[in-house]
C-alpha positions as CSV (number, residue, x, y, z in Angstrom):
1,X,182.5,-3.2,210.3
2,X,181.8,-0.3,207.8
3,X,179.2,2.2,208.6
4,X,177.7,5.0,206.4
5,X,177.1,8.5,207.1
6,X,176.4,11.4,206.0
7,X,179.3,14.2,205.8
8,X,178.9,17.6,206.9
9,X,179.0,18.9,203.1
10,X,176.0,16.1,202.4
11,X,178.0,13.3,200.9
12,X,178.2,9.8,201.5
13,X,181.6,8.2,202.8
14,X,183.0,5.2,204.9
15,X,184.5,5.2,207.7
16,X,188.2,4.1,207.1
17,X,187.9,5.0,203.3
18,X,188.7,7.6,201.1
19,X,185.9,9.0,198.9
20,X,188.2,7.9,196.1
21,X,188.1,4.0,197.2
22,X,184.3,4.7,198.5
23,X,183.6,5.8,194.4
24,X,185.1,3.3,192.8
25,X,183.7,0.7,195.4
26,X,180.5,2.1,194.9
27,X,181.0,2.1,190.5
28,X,181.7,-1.7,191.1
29,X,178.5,-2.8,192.9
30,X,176.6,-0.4,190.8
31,X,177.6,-2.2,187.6
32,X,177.0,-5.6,189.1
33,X,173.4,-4.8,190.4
34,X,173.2,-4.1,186.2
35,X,174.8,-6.7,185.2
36,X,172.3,-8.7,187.7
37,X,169.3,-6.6,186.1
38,X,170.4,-7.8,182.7
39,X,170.7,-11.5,183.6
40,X,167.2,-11.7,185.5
41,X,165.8,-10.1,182.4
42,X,167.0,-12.7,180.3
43,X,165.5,-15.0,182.5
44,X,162.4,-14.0,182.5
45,X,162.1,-13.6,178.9
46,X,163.5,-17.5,179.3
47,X,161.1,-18.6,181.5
48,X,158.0,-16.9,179.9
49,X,158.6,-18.4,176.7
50,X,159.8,-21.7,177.8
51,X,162.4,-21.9,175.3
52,X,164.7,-24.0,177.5
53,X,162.8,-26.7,178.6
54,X,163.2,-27.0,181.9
55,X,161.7,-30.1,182.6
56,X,159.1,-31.5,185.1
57,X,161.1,-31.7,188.3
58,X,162.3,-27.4,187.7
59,X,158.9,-26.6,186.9
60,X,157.4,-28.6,189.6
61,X,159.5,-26.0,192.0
62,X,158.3,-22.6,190.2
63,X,155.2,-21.0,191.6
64,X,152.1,-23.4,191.3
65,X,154.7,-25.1,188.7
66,X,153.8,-22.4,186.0
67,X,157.0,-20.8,184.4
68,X,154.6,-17.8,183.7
69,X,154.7,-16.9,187.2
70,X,158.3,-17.8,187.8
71,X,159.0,-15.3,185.5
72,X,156.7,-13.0,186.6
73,X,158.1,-13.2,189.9
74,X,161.9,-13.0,188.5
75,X,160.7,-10.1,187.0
76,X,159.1,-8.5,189.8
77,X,161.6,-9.3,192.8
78,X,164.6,-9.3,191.0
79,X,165.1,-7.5,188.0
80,X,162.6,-4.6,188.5
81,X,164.3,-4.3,192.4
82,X,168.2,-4.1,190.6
83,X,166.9,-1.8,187.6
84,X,165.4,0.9,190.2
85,X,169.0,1.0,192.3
86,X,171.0,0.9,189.3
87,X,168.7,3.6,187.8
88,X,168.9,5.8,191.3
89,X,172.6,5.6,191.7
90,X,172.8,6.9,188.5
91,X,170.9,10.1,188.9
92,X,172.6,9.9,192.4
93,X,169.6,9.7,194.3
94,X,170.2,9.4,197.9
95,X,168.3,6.6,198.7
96,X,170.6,4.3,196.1
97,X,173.1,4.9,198.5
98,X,173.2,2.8,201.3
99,X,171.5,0.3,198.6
100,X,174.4,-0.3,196.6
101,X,176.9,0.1,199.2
């Protein structure tokens, strides 16, 4: 089991790892959080529009079976959630840390 904690100079590391394997770990979860961001933007933009037609038996599993709000929802839980970590780490907020890793 890995653990975070803070250093005495007020880093981030892992226990086990060097802060080189802890960066580049770190990079990799970062860019798939983005690449995440990306895809759930697509599908909302999808699912709002209804260009793929989903049919009745998808829709009847979205939120009161309205693609609006499936969206909506993408959009809110998912690809708002993945933009604000991706956005942190990269002004190396703090709080991003032990979010991505």
């Amino acid at each position: 089991m890995t653990a975070h904690t803070g250093s005495p100079a007020g880093g981030w590391h892992i226990w086990g790892m060097g802060s080189t394997g802890h960066g580049q770990r770190h990079r990799g979860i970062a860019a798939l959080a983005a690449l995440m961001a990306i895809a759930a933007y697509a599908g909302v933009v999808g699912l709002m529009t209804g260009v793929p037609d989903m049919g009745t038996l998808v829709n009847g599993r979205l939120p009161l079976s309205s693609p609006v709000l499936g969206g909506l929802a993408l959009l809110l839980i998912v690809a708002m959630v993945m933009t604000i970590a991706v956005a942190h780490d990269h002004r190396r907020c703090r709080p991003a840390r032990p979010a991505l890793g």
